[in-house]
C-alpha positions in Angstrom: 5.5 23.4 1.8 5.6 19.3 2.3 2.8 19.5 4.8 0.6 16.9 3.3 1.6 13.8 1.4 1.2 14.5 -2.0 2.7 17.7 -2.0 5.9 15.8 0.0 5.5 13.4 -3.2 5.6 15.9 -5.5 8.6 17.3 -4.3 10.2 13.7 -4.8 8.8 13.4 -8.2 10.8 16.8 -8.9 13.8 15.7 -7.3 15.0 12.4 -8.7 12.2 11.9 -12.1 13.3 8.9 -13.5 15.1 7.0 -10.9 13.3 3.8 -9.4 10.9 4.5 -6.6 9.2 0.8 -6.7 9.5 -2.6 -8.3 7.2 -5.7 -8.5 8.0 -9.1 -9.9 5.7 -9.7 -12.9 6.4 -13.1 -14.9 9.4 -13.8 -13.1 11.2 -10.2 -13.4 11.3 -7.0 -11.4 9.3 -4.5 -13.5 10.2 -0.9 -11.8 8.4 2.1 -11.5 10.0 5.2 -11.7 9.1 8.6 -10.1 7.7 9.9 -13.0 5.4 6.5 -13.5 4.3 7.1 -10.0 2.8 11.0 -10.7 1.6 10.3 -13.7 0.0 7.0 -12.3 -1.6 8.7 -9.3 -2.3 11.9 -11.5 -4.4 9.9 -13.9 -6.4 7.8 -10.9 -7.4 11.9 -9.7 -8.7 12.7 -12.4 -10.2 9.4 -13.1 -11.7 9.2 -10.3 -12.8 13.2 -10.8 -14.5 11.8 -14.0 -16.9 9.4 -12.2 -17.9 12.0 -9.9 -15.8 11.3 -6.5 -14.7 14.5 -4.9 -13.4 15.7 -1.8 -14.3 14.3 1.6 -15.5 10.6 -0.4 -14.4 7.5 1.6 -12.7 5.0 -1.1 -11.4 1.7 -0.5 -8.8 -0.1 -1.4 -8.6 -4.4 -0.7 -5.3 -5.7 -2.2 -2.0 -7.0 -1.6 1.0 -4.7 -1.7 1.5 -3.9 -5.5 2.0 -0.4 -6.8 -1.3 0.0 -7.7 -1.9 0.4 -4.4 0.5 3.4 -4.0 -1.3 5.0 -7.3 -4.7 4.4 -5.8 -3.9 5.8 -2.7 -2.3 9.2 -3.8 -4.8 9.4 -6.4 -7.3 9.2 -3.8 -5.3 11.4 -1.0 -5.0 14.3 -4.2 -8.3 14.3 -4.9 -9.0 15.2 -1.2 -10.4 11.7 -0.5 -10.2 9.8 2.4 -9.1 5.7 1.8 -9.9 2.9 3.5 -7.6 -0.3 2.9 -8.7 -3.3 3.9 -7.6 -7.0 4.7 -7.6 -9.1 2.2 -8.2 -11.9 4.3 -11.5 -10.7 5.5 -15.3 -12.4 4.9 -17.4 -10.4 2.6 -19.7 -10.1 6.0 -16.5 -8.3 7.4 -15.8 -6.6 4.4 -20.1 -5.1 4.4 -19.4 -4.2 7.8 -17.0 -1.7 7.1 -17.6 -0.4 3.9 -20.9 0.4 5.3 -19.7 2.1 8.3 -17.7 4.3 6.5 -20.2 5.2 3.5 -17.6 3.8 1.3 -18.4 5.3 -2.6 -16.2 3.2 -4.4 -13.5 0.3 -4.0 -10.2 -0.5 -5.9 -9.9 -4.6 -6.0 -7.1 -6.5 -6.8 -8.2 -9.1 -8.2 -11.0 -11.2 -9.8 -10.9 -13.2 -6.5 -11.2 -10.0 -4.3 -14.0 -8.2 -7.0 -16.0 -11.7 -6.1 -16.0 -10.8 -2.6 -17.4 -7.7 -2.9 -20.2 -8.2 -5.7 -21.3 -11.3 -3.2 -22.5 -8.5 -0.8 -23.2 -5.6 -3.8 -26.8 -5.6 -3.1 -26.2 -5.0 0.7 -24.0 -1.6 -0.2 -26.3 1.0 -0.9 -23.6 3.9 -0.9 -21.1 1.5 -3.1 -21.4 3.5 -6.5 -17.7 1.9 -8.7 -15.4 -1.1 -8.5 -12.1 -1.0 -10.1 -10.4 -3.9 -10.5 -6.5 -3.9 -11.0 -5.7 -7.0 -12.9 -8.0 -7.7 -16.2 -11.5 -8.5 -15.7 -14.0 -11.1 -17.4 -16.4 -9.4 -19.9 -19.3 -11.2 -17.8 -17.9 -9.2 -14.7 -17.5 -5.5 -16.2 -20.6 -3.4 -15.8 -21.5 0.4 -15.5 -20.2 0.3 -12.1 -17.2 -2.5 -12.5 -14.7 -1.3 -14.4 -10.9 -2.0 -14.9 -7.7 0.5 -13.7 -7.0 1.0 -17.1 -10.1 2.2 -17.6 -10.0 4.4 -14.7 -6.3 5.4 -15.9 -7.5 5.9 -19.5 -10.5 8.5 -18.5 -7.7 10.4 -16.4 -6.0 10.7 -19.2 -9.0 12.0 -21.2 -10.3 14.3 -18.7 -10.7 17.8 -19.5 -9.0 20.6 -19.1 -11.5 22.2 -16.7 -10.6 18.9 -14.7 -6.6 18.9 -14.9 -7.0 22.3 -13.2 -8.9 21.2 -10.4 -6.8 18.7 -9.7 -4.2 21.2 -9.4 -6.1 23.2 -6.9 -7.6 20.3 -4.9 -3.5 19.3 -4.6 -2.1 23.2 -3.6 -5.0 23.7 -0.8 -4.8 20.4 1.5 -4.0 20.9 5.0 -2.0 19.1 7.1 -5.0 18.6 9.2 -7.1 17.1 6.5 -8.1 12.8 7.0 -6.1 11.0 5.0 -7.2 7.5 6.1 -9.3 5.4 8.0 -7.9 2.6 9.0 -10.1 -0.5 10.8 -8.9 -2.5 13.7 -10.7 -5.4 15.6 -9.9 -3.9 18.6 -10.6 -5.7 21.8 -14.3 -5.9 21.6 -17.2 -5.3 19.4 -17.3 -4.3 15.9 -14.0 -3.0 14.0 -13.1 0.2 15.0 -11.9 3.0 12.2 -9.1 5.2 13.7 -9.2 8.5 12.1 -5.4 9.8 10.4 -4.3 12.8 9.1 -1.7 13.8 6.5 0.0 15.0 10.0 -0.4 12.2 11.9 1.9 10.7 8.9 4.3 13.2 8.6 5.0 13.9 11.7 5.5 10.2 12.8 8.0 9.9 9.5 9.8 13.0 10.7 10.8 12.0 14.4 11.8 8.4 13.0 14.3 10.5 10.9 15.4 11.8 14.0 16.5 8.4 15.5 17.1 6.4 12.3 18.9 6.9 9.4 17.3 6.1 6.2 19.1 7.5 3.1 17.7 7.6 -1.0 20.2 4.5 -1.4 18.2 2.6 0.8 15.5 -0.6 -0.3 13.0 -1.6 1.6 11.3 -4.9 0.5 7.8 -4.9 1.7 5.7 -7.5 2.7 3.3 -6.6 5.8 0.2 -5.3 5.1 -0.2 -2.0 3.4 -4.0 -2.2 5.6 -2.2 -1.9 8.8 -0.7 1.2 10.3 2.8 0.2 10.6 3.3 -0.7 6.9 1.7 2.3 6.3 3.9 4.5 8.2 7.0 2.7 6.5 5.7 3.3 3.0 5.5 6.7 3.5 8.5 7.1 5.2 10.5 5.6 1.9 8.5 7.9 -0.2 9.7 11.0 1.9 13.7 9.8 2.1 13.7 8.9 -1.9 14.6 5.2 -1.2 13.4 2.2 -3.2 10.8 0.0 -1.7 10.4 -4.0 -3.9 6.7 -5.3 -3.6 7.5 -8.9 -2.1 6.3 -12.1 -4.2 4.0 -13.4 -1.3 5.2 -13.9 2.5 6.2 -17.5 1.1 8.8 -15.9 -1.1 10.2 -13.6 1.4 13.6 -15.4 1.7 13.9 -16.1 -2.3 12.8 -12.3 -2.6 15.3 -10.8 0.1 18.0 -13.0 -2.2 17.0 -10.7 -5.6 16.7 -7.5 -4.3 19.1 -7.5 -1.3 16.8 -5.1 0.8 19.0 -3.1 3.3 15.8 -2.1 5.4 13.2 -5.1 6.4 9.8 -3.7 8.4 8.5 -6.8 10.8 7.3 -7.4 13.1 8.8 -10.1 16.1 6.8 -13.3 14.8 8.3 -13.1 11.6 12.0 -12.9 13.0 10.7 -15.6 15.3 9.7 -17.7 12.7 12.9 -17.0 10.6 15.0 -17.8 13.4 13.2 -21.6 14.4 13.5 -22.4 10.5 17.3 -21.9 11.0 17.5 -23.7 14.4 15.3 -26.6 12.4 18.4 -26.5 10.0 21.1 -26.6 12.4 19.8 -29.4 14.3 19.6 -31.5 11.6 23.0 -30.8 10.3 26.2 -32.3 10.6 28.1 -32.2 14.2 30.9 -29.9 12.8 28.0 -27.8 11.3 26.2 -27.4 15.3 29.6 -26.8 16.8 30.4 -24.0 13.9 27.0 -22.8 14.4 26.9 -22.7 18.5 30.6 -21.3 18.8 29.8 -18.1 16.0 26.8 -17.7 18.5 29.5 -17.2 21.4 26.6 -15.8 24.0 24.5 -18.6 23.2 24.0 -21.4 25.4 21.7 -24.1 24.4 20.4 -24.0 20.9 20.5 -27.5 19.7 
């Protein structure tokens, strides 16, 4: 039964192996990742993260861009029976304490050497913080007992015992629906940041009744570019995962438009701003274009009065 995310991933993984479930652009090309990358990728962080000691019920966080490192972290994490905690990457390291502090955080997957800065500026002030991993390579000068690289993480998965690859197993065929999958940290409207609480339900469900009013088929792509810290990115990652479509990591929100040209998305999450935004940079183009190019422009509009 599909009645937390893993096991709906699972069922993906079984369904369409190696067909493309993600792609990033590494060194100017689209590198994808197939089904079959993505279990064994996430299988491997479990067990991994099994190896330093992290078990069920440990809050784990994760402060990076959208990359699929992000996805392997976070199903690793979510099979382990963990609970993650993704974070801005735009926040102070005095944000950044607040949180992992509130949440008891064990351990953090980092982007970056920029973002693994952050986080050892305010090391000393995190008590509970017990392993960084860092995505990208690492200087030697950074690596330490409790800094360590994703292929490092990756490479103990893959050594793990047997005794280990079994628990795995079990820790993946008795989650609940009901069991926290996330917590996920808003400003709010005053105070401190707030964590709301979510479920593998709270996921599921939401991605269900969508379905219900919105048709999203396994041909579909979905280039992504909101953050995968807030909610609604969240939501829409998972809800490509369930349908079997394809979802491209954009380039930065700089390259959105360059982006949307290489992988022709047919799906775009926004939000308004961004659609705002997009339409005043095409307005700025009309308006200082030729006259036959406005009066092309206005009359395609029809229902539009006064744009230039």
């Amino acid at each position: 039964m599909e009645n937390t995310i893993v096991r709906m991933v699972d069922a993906r993984v079984e369904l369409y192996g190696e067909r493309t479930v993600m792609e990033r652009k590494v060194e100017g090309t689209w590198q994808p990742v197939s089904w079959k990358d993505l279990s064994r990728a996430y299988r491997e962080v479990a067990r991994g993260l099994s190896c330093l000691g992290f078990k069920n019920g440990d809050r784990i966080a994760i402060l990076s861009e959208n990359r699929p490192e992000w996805a392997f972290a976070d199903l690793g994490i979510l099979a382990i029976g963990g609970v993650d905690v993704p974070l801005y990457w735009t926040l102070t390291p005095a944000q950044l304490e607040y949180i992992l502090l509130d949440c008891s955080a064990g351990a953090i997957f980092v982007s970056g050497v920029e973002y693994l800065d952050k986080i050892l500026k305010i090391r000393s002030d995190l008590p509970e913080l017990r392993m960084i991993v860092c995505f990208d390579p690492v200087p030697e000068d950074r690596l330490g007992d409790d800094v360590i690289t994703f292929d490092d993480l990756l490479a103990r998965g893959r050594e793990a015992t047997p005794e280990l690859w079994e628990s795995l197993g079990r820790s993946i065929a008795e989650g609940e629906a009901d069991d926290l999958a996330t917590i996920i940290y808003t400003s709010g409207t005053t105070g401190e940041p707030k964590g709301a609480m979510l479920t593998n339900d709270n996921f599921l469900s939401n991605v269900r009744q969508i379905l219900e009013v919105i048709q999203i088929k396994n041909t579909d792509i979905c280039l992504s570019f909101l953050p995968l810290s807030h909610v609604f990115e969240r939501l829409a990652y998972y809800l490509f995962l369930y349908t079997g479509g394809k979802i491209a990591y954009a380039e930065s929100i700089d390259q959105l438009i360059p982006n949307m040209g290489e992988v022709r998305p047919t799906i775009l999450v926004s939000v308004p701003r961004v659609y705002e935004k997009a339409y005043g940079r095409i307005l700025d183009r009309v308006r200082e274009s030729s006259l036959l190019k406005r009066i092309i422009f206005v009359t395609s509009l029809r229902d539009r009065k006064s744009v230039v």
